[in-house]
C-alpha positions in Angstrom: 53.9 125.4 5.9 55.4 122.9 8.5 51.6 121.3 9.2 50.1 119.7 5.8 47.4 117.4 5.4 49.4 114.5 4.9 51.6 115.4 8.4 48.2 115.4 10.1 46.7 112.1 8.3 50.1 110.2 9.4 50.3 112.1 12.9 46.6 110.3 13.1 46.8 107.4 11.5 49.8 106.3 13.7 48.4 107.7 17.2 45.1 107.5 16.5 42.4 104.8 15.2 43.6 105.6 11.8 44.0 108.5 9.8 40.3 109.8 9.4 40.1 109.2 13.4 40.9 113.2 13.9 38.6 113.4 17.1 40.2 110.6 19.3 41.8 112.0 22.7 45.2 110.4 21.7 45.4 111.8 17.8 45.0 115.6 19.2 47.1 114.9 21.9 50.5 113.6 19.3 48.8 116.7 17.3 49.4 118.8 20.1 52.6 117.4 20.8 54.0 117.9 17.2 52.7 121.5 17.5 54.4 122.2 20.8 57.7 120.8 19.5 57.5 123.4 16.5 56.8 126.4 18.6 59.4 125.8 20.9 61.6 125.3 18.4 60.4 128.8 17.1 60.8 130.3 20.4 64.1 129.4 20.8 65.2 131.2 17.6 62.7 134.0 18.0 62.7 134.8 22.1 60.4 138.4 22.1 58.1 136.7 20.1 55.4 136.9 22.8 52.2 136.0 20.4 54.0 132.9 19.5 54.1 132.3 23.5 50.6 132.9 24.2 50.0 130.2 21.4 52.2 127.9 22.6 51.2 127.9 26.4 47.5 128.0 25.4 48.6 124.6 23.2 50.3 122.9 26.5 47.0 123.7 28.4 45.0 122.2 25.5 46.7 119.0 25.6 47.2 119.4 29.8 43.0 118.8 29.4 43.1 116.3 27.1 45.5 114.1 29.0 43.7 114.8 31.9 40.5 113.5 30.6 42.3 110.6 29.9 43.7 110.2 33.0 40.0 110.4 34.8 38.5 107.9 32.0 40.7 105.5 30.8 43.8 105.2 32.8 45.6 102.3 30.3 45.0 105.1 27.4 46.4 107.0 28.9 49.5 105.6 29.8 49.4 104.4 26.5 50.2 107.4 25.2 52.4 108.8 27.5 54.9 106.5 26.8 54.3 106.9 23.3 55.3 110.0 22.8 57.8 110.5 25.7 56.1 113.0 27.8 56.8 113.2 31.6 53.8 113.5 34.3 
């Protein structure tokens, strides 16, 4: 499996407040992230995979929230975050 516990502890415990942090905005949005980058990978090998597709746009609207509530709450978080992880707005 490409996601084990340890992946997820050290996804959190270096975007998050540490690695038992799993609820903070910015550790499920690097979670998200990681997620993304494996399912487009997929895609890209598998393109008429269309379940993997509906996973993988229902994961960029999942993170879209997230980073919006960030956006609306805590604007240096945010931007924290985004340039953490490279992603464009």
């Amino acid at each position: 499996m490409y996601l084990t516990n340890d992946k997820k502890r050290e996804i959190f415990a270096e975007h998050g407040n540490g690695a038992e942090d799993t609820g903070s905005a910015e550790g499920q949005i690097a979670l998200f992230t990681y997620r993304i980058a494996h399912l487009t990978e997929h895609l890209k090998k598998n393109r008429k995979d269309f379940n993997t597709e509906r996973s993988l746009v229902a994961l960029v609207g999942k993170r879209r929230k997230l980073l919006n509530y960030l956006y609306k709450n805590d604007i240096q978080r945010y931007r924290a975050i985004i340039e953490k992880l490279g992603l464009r707005k």
